[in-house]
C-alpha positions in Angstrom: 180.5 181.0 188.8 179.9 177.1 187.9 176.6 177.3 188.8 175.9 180.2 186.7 177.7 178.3 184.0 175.6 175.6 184.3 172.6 177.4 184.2 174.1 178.8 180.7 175.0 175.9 179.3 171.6 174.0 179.9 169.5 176.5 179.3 171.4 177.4 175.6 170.7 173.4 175.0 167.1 173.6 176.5 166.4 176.3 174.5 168.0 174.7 171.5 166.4 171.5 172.2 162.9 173.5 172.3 163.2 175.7 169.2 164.5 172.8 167.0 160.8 170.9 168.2 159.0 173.7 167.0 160.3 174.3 163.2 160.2 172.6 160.2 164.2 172.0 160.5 163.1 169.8 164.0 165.8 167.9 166.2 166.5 164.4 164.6 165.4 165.4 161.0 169.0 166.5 159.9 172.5 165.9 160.2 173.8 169.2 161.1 171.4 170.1 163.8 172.8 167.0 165.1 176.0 167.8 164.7 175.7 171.5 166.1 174.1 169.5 169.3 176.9 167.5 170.4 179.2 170.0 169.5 177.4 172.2 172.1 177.5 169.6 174.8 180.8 168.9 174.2 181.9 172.1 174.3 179.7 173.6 177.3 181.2 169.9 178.9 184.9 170.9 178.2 184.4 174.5 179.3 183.4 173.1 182.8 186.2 170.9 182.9 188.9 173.8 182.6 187.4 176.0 184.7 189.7 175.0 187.6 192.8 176.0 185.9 191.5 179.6 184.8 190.4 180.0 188.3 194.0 179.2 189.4 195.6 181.8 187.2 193.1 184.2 188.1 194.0 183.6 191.8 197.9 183.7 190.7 197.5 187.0 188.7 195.2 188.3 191.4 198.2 187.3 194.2 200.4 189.3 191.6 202.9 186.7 191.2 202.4 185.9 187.7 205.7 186.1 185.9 206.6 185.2 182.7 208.2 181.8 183.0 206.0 180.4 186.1 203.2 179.8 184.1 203.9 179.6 180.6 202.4 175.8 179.7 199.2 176.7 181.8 198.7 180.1 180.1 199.5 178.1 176.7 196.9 175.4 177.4 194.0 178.2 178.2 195.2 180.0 175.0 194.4 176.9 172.8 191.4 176.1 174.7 190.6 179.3 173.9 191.5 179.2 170.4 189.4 175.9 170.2 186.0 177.5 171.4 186.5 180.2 169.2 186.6 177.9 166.3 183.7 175.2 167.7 182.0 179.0 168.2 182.2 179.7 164.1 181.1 176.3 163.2 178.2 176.1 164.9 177.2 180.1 163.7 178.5 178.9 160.4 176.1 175.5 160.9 173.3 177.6 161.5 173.4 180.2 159.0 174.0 178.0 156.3 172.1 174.9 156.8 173.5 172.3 154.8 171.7 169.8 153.4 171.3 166.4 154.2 168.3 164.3 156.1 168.9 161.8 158.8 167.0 158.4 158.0 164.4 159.9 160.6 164.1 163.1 158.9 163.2 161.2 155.4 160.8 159.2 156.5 159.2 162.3 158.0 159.5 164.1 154.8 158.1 161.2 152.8 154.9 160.9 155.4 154.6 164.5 155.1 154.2 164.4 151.1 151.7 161.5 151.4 149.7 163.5 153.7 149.8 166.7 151.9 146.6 167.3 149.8 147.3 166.6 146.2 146.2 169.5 143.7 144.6 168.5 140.3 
């Protein structure tokens, strides 16, 4: 299961990573690509990090000893977590739909060389 998690994750970035390269938007040229980046690392990081204690209520549930009161602050803590991705989930969709504005110091400079090198109508 982790490694097909980790084969997810990466390749979503990869993929990211490669697309971005491609287009006019590109990866360094504005602030919310950059921002939709690191929230997908840290996410995809996080989601490894609690896979242990999902696996250990799946294996509690499973055992079907799962009562109401032995796991309540576990069960909380994955609700949350849940909750959490969910919203990371919307901002990025919500990132990428609507594109806001805004060019990284990169991203202008491109812009400007782009203009100068742009043939110039009469």
């Amino acid at each position: 299961m982790l490694r097909a998690a980790v084969f997810v994750a990466g390749g979503g970035v990869g993929r990211m990573t490669l697309l971005s390269l491609g287009t006019r938007w590109g990866l360094f040229r504005h602030y919310w690509i950059i921002v939709k980046l690191v929230m997908t690392i840290l996410a995809t990081g996080l989601l490894l990090l609690h896979m242990q204690p999902i696996g250990h209520v799946a294996d509690t549930a499973a055992k079907g000893s799962l009562s109401a009161a032995e796991m309540r602050d576990l069960r909380v803590q994955l609700l949350i977590y849940a909750a959490l991705a969910l919203a990371a989930l919307l901002v990025a969709t919500a990132l990428a739909v609507y594109k806001p504005r805004g060019l990284t110091a990169y991203g202008w400079r491109k812009q400007q060389e782009e203009r100068r090198e742009a043939p110039q109508e009469p």
